[in-house]
N, CA, C, O and CB atoms as a CASP TS submission, in Angstrom:
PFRMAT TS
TARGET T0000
AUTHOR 0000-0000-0000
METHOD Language model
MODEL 1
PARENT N/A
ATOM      1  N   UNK     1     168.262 107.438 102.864  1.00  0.00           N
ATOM      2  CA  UNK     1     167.672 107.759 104.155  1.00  0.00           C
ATOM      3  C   UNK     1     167.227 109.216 104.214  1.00  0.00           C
ATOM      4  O   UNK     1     166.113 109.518 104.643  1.00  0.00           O
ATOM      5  CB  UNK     1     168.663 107.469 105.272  1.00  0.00           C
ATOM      6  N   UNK     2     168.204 110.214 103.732  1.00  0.00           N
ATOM      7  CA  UNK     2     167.548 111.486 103.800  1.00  0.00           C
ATOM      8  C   UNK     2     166.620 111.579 102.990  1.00  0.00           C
ATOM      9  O   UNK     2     165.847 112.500 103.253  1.00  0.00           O
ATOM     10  CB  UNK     2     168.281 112.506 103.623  1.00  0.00           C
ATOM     11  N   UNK     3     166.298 110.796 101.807  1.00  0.00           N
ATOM     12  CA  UNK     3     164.903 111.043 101.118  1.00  0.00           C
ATOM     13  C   UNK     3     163.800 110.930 101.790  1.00  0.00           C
ATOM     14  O   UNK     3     162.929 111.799 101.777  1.00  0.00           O
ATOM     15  CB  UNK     3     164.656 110.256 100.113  1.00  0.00           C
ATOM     16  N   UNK     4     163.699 109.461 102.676  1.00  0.00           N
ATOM     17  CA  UNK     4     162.398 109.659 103.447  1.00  0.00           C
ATOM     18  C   UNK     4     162.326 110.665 104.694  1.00  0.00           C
ATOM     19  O   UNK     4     161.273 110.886 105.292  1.00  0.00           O
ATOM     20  CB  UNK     4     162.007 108.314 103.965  1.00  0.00           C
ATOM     21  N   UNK     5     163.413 111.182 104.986  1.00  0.00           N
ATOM     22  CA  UNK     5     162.737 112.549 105.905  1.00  0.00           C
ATOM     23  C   UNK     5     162.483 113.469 105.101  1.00  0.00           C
ATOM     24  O   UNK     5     161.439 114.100 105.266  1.00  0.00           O
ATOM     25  CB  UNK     5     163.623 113.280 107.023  1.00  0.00           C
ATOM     26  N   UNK     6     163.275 113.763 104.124  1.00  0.00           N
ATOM     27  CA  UNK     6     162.544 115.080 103.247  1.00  0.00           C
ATOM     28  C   UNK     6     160.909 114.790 102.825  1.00  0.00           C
ATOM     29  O   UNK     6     160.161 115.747 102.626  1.00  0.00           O
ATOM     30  CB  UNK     6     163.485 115.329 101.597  1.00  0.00           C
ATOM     31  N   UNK     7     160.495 113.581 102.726  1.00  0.00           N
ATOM     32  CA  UNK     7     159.289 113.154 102.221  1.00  0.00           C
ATOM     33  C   UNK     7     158.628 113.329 103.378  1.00  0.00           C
ATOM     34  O   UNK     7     157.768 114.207 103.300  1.00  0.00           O
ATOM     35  CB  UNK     7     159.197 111.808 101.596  1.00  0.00           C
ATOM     36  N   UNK     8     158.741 112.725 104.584  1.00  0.00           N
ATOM     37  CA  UNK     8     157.936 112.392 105.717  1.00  0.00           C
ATOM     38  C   UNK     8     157.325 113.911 106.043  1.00  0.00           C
ATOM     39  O   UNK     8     156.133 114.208 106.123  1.00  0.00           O
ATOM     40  CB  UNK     8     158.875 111.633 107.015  1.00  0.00           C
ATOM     41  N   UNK     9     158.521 114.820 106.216  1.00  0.00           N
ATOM     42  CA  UNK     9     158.468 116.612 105.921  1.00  0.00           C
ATOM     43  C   UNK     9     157.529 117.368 105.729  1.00  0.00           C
ATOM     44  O   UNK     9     157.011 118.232 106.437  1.00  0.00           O
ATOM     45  CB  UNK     9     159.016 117.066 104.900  1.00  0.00           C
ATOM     46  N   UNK    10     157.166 116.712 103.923  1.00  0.00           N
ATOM     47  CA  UNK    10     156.036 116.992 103.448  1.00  0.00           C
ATOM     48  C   UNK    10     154.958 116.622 103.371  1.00  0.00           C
ATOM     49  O   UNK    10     153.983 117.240 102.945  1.00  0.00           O
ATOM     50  CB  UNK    10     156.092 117.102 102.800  1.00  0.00           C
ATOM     51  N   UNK    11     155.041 115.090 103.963  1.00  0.00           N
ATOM     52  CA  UNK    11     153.791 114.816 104.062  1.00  0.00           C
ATOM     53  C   UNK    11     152.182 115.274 104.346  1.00  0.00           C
ATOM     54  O   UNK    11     151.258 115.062 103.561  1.00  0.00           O
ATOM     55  CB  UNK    11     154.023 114.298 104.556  1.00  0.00           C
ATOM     56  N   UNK    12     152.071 115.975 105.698  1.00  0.00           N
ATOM     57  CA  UNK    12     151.128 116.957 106.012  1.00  0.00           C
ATOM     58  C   UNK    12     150.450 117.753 105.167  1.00  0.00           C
ATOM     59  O   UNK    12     149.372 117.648 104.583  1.00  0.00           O
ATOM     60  CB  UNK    12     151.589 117.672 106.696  1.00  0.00           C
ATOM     61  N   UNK    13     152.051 119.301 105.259  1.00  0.00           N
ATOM     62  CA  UNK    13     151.652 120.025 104.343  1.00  0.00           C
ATOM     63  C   UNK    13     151.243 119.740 103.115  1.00  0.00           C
ATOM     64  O   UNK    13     151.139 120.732 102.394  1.00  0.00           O
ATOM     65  CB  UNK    13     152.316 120.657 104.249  1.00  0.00           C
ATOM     66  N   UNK    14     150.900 118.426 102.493  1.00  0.00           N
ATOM     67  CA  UNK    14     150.287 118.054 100.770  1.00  0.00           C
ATOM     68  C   UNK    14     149.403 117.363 101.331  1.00  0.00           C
ATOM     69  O   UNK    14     148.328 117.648 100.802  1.00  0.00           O
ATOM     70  CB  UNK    14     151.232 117.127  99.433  1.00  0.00           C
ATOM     71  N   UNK    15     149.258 116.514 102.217  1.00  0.00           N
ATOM     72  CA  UNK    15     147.726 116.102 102.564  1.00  0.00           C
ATOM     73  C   UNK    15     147.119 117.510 102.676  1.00  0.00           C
ATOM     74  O   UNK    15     146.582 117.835 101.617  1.00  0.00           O
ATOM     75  CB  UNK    15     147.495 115.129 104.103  1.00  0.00           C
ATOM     76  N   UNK    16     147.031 118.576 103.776  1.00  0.00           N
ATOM     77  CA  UNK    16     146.136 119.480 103.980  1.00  0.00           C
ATOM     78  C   UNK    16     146.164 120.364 102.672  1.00  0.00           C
ATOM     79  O   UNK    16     145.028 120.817 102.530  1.00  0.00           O
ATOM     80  CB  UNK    16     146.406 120.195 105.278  1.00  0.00           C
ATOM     81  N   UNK    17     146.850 120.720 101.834  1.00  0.00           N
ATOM     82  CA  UNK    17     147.157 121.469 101.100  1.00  0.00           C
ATOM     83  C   UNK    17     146.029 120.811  99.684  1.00  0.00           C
ATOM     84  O   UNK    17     145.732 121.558  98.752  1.00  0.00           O
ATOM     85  CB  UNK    17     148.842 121.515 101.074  1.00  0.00           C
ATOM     86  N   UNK    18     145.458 119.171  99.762  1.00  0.00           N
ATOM     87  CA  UNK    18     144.805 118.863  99.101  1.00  0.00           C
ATOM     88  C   UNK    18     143.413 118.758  99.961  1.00  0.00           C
ATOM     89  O   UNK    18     142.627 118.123  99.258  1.00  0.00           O
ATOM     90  CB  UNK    18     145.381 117.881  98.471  1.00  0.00           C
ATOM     91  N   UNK    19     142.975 119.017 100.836  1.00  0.00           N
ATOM     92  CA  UNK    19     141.796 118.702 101.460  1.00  0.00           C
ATOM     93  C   UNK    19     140.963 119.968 100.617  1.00  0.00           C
ATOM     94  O   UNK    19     141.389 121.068 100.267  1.00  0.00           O
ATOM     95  CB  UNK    19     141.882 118.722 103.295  1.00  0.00           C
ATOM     96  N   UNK    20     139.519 119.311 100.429  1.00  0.00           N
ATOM     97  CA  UNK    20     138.491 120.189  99.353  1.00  0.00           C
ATOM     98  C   UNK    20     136.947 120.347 100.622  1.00  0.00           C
ATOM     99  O   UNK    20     136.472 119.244 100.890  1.00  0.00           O
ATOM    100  CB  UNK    20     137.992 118.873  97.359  1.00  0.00           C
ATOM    101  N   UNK    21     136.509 121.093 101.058  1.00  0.00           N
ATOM    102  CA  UNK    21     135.803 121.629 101.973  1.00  0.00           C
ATOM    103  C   UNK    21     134.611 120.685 101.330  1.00  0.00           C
ATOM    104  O   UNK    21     134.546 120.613 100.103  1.00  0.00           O
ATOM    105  CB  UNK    21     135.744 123.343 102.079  1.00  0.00           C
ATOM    106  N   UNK    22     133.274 119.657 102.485  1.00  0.00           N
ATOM    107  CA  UNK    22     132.297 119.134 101.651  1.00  0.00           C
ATOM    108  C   UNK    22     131.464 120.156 101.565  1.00  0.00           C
ATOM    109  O   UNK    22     130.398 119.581 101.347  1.00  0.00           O
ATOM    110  CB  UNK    22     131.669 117.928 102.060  1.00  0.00           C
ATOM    111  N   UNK    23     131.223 121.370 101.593  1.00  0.00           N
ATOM    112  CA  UNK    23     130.308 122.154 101.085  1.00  0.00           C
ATOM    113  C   UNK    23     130.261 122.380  99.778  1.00  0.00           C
ATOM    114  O   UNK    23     129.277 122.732  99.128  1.00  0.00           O
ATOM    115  CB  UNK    23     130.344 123.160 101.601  1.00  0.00           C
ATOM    116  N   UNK    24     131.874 122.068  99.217  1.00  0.00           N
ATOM    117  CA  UNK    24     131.472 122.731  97.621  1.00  0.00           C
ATOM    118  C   UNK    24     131.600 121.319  96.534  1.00  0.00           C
ATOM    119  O   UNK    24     131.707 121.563  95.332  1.00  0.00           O
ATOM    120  CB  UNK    24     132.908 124.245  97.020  1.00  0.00           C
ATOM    121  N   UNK    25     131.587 120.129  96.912  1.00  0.00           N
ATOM    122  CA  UNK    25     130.834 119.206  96.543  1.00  0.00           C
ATOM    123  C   UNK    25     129.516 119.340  96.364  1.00  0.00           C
ATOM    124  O   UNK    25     129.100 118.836  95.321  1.00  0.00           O
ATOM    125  CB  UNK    25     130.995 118.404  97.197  1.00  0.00           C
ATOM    126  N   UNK    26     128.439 120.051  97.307  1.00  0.00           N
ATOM    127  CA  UNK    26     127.196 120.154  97.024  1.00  0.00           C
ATOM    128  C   UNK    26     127.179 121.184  96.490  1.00  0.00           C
ATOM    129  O   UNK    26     126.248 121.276  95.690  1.00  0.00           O
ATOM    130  CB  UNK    26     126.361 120.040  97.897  1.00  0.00           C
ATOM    131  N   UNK    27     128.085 122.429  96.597  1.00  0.00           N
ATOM    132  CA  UNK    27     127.180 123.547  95.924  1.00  0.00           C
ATOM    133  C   UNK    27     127.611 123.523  94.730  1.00  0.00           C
ATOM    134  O   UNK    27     127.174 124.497  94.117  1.00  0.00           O
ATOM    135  CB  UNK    27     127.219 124.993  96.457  1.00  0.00           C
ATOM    136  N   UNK    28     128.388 122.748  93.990  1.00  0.00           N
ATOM    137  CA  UNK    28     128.890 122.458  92.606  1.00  0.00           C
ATOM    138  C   UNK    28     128.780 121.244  92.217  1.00  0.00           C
ATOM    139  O   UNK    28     129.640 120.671  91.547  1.00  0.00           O
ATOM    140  CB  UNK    28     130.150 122.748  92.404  1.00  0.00           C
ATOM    141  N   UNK    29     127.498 120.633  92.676  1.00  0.00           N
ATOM    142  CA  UNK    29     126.991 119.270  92.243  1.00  0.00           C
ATOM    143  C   UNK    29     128.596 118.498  91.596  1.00  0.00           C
ATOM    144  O   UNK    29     128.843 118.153  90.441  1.00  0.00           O
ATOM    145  CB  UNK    29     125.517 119.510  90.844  1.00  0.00           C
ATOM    146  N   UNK    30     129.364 118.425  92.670  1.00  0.00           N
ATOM    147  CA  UNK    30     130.457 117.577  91.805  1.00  0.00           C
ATOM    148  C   UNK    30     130.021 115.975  92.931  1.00  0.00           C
ATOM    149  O   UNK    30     129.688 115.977  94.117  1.00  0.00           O
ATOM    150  CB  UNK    30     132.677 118.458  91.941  1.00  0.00           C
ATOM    151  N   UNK    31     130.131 115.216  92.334  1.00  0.00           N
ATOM    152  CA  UNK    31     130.026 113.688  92.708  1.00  0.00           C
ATOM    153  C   UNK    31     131.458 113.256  93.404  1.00  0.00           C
ATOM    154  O   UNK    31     132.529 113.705  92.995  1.00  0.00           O
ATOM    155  CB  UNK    31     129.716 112.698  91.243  1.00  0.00           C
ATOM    156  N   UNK    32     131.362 112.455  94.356  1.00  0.00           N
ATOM    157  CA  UNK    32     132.368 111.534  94.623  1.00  0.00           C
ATOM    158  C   UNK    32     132.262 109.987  94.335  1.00  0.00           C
ATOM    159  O   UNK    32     131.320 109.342  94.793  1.00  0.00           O
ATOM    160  CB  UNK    32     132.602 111.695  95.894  1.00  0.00           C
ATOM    161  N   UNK    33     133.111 109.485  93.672  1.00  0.00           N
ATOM    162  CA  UNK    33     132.950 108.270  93.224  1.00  0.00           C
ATOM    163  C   UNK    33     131.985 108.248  92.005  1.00  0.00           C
ATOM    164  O   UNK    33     131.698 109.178  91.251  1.00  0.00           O
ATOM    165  CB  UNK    33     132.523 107.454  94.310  1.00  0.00           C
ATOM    166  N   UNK    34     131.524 106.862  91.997  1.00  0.00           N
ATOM    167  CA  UNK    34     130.273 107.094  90.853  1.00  0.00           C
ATOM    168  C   UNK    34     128.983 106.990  91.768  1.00  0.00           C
ATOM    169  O   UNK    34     128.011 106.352  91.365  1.00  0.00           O
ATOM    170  CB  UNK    34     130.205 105.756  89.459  1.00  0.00           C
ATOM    171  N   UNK    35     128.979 107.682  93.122  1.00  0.00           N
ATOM    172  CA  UNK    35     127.365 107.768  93.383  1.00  0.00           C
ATOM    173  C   UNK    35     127.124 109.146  93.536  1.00  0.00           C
ATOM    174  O   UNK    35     127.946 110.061  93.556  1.00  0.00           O
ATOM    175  CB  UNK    35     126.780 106.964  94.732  1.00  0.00           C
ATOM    176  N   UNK    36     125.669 109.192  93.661  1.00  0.00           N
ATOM    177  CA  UNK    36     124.850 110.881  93.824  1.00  0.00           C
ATOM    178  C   UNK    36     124.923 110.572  95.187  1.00  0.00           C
ATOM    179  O   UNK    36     125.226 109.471  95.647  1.00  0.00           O
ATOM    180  CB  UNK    36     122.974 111.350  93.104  1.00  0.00           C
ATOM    181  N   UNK    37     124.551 111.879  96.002  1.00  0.00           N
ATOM    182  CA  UNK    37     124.395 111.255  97.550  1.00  0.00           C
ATOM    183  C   UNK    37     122.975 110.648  97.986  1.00  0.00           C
ATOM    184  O   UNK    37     122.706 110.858  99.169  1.00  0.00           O
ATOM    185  CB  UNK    37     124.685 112.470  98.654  1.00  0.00           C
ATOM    186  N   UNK    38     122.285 110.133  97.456  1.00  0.00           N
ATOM    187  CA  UNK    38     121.359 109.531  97.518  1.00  0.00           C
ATOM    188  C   UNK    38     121.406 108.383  97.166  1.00  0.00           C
ATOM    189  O   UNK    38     120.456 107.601  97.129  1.00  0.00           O
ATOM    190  CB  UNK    38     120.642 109.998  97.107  1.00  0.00           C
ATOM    191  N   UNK    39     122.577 108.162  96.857  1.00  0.00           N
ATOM    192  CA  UNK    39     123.325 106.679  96.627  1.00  0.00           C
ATOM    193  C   UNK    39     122.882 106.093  95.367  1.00  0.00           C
ATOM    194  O   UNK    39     123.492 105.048  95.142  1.00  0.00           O
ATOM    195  CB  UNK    39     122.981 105.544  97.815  1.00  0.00           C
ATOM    196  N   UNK    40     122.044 106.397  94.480  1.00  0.00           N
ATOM    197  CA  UNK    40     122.175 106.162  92.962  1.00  0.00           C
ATOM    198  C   UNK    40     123.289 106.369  92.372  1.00  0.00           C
ATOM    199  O   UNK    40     124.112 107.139  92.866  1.00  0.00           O
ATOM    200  CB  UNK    40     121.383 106.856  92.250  1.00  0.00           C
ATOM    201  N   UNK    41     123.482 105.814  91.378  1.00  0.00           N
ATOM    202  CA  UNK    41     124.932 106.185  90.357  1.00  0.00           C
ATOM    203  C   UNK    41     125.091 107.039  89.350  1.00  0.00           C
ATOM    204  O   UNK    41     124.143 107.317  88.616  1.00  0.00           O
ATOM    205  CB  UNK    41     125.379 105.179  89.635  1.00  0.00           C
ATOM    206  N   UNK    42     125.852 107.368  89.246  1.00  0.00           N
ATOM    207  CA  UNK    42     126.027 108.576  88.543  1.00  0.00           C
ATOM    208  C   UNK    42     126.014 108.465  87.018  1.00  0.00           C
ATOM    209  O   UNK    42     126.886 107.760  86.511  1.00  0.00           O
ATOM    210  CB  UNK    42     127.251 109.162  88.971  1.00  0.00           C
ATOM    211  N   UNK    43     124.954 109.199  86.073  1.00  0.00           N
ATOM    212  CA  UNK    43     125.482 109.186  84.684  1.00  0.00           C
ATOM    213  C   UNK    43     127.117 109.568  84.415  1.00  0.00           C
ATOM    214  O   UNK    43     127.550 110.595  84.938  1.00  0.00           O
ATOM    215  CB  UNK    43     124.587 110.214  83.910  1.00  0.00           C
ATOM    216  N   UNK    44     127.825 108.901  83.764  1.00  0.00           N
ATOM    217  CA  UNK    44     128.907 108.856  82.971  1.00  0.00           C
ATOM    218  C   UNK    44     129.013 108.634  82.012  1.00  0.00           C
ATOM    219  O   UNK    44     130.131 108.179  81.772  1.00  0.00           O
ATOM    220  CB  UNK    44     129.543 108.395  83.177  1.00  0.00           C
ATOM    221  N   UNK    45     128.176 108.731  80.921  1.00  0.00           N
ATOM    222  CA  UNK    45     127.918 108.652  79.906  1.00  0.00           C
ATOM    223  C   UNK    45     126.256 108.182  79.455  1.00  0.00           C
ATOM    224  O   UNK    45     125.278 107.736  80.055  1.00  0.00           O
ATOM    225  CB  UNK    45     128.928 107.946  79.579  1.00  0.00           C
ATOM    226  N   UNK    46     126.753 108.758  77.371  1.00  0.00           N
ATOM    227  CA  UNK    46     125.325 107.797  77.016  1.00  0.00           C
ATOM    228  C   UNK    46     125.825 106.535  76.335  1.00  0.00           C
ATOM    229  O   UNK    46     126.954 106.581  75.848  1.00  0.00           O
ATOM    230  CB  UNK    46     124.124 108.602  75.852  1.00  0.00           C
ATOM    231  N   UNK    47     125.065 105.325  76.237  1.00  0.00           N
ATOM    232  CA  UNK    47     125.387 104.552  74.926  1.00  0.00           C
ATOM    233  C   UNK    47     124.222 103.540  74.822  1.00  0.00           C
ATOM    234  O   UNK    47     123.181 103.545  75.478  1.00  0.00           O
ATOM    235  CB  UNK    47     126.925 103.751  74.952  1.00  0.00           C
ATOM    236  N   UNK    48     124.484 102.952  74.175  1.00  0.00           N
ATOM    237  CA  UNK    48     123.372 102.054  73.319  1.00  0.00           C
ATOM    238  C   UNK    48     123.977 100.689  73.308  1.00  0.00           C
ATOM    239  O   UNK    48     123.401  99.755  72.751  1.00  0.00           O
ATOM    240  CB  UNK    48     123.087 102.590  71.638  1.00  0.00           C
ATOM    241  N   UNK    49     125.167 100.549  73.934  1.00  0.00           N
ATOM    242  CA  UNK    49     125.867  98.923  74.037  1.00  0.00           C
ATOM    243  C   UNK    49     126.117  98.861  75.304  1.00  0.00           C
ATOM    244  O   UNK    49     127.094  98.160  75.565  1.00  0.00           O
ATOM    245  CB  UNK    49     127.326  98.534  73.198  1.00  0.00           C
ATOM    246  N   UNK    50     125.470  99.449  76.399  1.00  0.00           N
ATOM    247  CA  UNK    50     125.712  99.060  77.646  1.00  0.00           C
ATOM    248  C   UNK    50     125.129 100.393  78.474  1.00  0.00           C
ATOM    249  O   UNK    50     124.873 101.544  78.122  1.00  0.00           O
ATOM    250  CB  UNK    50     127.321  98.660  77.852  1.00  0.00           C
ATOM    251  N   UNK    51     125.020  99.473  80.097  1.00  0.00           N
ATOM    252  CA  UNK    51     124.388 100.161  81.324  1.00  0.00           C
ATOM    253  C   UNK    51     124.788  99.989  82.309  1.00  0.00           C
ATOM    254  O   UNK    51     124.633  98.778  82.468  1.00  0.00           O
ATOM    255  CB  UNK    51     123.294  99.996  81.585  1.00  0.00           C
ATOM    256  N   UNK    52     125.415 100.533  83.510  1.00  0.00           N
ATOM    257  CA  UNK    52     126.016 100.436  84.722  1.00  0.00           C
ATOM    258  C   UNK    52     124.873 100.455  85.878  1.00  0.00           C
ATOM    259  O   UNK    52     124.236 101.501  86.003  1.00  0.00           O
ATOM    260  CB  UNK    52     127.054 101.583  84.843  1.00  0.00           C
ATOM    261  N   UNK    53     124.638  99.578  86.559  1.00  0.00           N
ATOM    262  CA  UNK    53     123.776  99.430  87.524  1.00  0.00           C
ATOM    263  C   UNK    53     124.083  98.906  88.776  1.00  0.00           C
ATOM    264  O   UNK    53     124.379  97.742  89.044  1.00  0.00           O
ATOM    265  CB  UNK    53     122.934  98.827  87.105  1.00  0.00           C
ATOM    266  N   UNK    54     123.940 100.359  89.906  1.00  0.00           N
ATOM    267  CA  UNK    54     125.100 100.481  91.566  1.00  0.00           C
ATOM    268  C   UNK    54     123.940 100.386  92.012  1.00  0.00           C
ATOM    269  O   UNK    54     124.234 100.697  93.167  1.00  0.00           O
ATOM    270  CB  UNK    54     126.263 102.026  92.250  1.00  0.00           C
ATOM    271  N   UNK    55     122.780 100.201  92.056  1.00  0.00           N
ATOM    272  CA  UNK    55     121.568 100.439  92.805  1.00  0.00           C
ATOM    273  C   UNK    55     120.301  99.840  92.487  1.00  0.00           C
ATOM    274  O   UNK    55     120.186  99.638  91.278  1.00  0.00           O
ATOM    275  CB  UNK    55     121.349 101.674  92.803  1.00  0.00           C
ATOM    276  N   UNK    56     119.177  99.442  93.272  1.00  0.00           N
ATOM    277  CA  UNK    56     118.162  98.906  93.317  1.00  0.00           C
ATOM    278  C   UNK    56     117.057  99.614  94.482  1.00  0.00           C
ATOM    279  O   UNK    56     117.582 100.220  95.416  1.00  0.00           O
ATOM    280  CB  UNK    56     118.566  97.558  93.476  1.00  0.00           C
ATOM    281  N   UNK    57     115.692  99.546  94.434  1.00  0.00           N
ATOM    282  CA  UNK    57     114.576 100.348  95.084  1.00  0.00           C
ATOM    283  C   UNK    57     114.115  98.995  96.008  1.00  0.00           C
ATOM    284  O   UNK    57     114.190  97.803  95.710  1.00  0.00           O
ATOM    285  CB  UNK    57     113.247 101.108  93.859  1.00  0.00           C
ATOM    286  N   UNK    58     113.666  99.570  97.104  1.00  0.00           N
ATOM    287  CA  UNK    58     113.441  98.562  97.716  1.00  0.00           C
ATOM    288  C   UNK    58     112.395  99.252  98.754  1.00  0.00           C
ATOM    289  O   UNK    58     112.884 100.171  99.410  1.00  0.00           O
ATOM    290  CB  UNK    58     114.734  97.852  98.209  1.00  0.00           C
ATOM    291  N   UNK    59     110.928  98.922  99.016  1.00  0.00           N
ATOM    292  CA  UNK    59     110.242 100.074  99.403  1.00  0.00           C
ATOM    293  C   UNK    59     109.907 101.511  99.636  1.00  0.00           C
ATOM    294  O   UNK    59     109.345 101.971 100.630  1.00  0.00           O
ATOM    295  CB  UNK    59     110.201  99.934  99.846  1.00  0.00           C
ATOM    296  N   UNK    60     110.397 102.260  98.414  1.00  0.00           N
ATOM    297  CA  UNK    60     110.752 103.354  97.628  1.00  0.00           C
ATOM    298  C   UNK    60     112.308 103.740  98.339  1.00  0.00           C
ATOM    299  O   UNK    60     112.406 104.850  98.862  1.00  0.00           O
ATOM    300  CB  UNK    60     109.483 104.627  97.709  1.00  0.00           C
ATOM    301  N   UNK    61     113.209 103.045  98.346  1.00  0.00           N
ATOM    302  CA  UNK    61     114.457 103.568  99.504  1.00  0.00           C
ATOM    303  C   UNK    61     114.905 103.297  98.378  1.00  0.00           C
ATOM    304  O   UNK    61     114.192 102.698  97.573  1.00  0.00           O
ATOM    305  CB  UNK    61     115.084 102.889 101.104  1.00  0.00           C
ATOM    306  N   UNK    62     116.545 103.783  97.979  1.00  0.00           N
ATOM    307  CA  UNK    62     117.334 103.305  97.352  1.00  0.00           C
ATOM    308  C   UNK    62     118.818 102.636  98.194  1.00  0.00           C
ATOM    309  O   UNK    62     119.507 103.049  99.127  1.00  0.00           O
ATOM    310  CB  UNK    62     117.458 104.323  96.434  1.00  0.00           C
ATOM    311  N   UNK    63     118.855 101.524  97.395  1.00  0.00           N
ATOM    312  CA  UNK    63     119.688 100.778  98.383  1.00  0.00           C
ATOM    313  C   UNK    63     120.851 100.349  97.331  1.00  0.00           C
ATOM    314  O   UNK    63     120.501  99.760  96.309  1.00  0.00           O
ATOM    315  CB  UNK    63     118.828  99.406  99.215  1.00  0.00           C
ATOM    316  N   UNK    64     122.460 100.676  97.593  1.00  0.00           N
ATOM    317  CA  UNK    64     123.076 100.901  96.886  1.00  0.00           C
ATOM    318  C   UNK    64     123.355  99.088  96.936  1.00  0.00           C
ATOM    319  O   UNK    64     123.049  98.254  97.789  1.00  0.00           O
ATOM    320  CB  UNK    64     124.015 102.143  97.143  1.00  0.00           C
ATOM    321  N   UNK    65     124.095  98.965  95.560  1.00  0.00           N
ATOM    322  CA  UNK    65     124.480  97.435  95.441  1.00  0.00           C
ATOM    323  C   UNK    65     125.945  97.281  95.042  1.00  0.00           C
ATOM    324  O   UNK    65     126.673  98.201  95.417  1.00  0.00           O
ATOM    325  CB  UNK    65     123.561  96.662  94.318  1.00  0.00           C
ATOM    326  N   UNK    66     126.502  96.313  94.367  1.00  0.00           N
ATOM    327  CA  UNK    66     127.893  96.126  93.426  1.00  0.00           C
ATOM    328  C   UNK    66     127.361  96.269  92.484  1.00  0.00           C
ATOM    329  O   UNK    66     126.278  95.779  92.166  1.00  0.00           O
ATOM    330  CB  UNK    66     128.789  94.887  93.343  1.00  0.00           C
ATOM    331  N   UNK    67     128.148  97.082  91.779  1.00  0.00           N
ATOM    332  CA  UNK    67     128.131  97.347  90.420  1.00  0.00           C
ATOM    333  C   UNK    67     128.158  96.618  89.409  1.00  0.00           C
ATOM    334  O   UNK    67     129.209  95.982  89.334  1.00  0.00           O
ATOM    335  CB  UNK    67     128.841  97.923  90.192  1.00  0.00           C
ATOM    336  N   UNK    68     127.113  96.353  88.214  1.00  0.00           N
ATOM    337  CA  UNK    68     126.538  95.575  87.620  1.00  0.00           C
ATOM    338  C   UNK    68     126.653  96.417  86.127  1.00  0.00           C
ATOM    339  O   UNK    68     126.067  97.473  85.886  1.00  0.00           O
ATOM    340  CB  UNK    68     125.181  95.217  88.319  1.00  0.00           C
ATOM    341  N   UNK    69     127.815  95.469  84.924  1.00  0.00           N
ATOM    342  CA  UNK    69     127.417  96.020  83.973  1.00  0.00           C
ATOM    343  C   UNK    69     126.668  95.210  82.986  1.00  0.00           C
ATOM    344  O   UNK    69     127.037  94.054  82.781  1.00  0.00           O
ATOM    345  CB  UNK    69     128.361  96.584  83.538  1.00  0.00           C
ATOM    346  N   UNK    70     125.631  95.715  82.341  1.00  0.00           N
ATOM    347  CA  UNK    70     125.102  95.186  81.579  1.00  0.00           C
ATOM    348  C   UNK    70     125.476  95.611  80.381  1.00  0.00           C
ATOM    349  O   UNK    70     125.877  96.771  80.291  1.00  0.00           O
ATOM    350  CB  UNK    70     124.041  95.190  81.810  1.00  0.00           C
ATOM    351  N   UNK    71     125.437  94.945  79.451  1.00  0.00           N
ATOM    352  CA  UNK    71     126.064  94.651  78.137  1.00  0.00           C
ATOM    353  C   UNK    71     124.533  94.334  76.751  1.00  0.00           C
ATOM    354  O   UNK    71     123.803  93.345  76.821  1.00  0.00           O
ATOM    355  CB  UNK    71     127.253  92.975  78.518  1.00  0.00           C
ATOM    356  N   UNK    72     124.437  95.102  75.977  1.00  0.00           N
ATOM    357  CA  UNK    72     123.271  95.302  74.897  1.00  0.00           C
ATOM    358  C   UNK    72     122.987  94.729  73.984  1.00  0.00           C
ATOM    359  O   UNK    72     121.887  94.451  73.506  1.00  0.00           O
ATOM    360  CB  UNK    72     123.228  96.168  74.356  1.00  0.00           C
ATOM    361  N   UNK    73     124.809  94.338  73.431  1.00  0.00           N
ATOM    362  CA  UNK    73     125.271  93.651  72.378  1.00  0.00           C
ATOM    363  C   UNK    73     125.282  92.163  72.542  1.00  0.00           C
ATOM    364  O   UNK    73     126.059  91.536  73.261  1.00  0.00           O
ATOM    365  CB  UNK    73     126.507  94.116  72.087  1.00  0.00           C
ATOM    366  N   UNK    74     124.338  91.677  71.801  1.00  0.00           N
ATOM    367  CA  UNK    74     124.348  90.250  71.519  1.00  0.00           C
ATOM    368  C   UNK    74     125.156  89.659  70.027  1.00  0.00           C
ATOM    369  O   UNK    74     125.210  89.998  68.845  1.00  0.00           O
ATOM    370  CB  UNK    74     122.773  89.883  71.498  1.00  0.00           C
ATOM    371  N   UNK    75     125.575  88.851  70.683  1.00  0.00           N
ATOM    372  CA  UNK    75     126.635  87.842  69.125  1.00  0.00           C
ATOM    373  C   UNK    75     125.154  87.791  68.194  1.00  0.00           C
ATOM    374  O   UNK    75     123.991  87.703  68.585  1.00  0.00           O
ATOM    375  CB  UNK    75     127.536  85.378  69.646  1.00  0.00           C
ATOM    376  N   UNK    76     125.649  87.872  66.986  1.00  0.00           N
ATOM    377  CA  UNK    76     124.352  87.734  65.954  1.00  0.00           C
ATOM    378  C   UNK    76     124.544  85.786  65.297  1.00  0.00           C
ATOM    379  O   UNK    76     123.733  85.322  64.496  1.00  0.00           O
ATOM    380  CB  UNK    76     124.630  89.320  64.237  1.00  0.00           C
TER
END
């Protein structure tokens, strides 16, 4: 029992103590999740056996979707 008040305690102070201001998301192009804020997806790599596809154009808009992996490699 005294563990969860010592926890409950801290709770706050480590939520706020982790909060990250959204300004420096943009001014340090860091991403949240795997989208850009324009709702395209984010490169996470290169490869040649596959492609991740969160998005589709739809009268030049981008309109985010479920994530779709495509796969390069065919059985021979």
């Amino acid at each position: 029992m005294e563990g969860n008040i010592f926890i409950s305690k801290l709770e706050n102070p480590v939520r706020e103590s982790c909060q990250i201001e959204n300004t420096l998301f943009e001014n340090y192009d860091v991403k949240r999740g795997l989208r850009n804020s324009d709702g395209t997806g984010v490169l996470v790599g290169l490869t040649n056996i596959g492609d991740v596809v969160g998005y589709k154009k739809e009268d030049g808009k981008v309109v985010a979707i479920p994530g779709e992996l495509v796969n390069f490699i065919t059985e021979a």
